[in-house]
C-alpha positions in Angstrom: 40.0 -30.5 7.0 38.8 -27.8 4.4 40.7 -25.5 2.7 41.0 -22.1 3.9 40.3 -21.0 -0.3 37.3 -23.4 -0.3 35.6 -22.0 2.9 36.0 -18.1 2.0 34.2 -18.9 -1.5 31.6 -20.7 0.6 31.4 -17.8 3.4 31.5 -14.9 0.3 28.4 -17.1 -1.5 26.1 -17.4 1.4 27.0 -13.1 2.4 25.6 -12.8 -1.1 23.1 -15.0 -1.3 21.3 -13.7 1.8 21.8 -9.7 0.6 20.3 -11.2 -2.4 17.2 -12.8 -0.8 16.7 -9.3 1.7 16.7 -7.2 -1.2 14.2 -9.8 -3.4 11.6 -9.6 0.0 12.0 -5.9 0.5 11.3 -5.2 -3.1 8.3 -8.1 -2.9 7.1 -5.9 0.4 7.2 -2.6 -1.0 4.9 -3.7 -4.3 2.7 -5.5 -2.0 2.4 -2.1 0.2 1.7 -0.3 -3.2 -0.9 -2.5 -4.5 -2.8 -2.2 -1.0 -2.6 1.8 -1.3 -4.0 2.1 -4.7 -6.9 -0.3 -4.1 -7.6 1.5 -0.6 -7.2 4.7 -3.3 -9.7 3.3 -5.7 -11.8 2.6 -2.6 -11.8 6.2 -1.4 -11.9 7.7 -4.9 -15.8 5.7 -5.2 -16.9 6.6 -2.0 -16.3 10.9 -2.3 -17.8 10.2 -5.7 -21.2 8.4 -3.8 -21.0 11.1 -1.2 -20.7 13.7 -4.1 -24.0 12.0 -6.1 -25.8 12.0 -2.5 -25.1 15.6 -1.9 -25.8 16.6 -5.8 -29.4 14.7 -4.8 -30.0 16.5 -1.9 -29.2 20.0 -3.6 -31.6 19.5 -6.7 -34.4 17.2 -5.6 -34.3 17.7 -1.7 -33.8 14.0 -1.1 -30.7 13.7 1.6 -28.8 10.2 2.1 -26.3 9.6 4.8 -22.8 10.4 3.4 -20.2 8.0 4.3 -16.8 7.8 5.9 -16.5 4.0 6.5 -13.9 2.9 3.8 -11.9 6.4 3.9 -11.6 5.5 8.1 -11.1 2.2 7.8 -8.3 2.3 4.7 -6.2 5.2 6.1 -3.4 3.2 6.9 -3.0 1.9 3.5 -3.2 5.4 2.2 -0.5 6.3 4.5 2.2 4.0 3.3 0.9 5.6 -0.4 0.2 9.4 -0.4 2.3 11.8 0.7 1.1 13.5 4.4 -0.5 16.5 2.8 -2.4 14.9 0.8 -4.4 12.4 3.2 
């Protein structure tokens, strides 16, 4: 039979072992979530600036390109767990 001391030290261990390991995956989460928002930012930031050069080309030398929405659409969702509502 084991001791009642022997198995409260063994319950209190695992209780803070596995608080331990939620907080370690919710921390690993959350920088994942951040490193796929700024990417998806860099994304968008290089895309305005091709739509910007497009639309600088059509002013000055007449010459229109499609502008594009693709990555912007497509990487909303990362932005979302990034940037603030009123921003997006």
């Amino acid at each position: 039979m084991v001791p009642l001391q022997q198995l409260l030290i063994g319950l209190t261990g695992t209780l803070v072992g596995v608080i331990g390991w939620l907080f370690v995956g919710m921390y690993i989460q959350r920088r994942d979530a951040r490193r796929h928002a700024r990417n998806a930012g860099r994304a968008v930031y290089f895309e305005l600036g091709a739509n910007q050069l497009a639309i600088f080309t059509a002013l000055e030398y007449g010459m229109f390109g499609p502008l594009s929405r693709a990555s912007y659409d497509q990487l909303l969702p990362e932005l979302a767990t990034w940037l603030p509502a009123d921003e997006l």
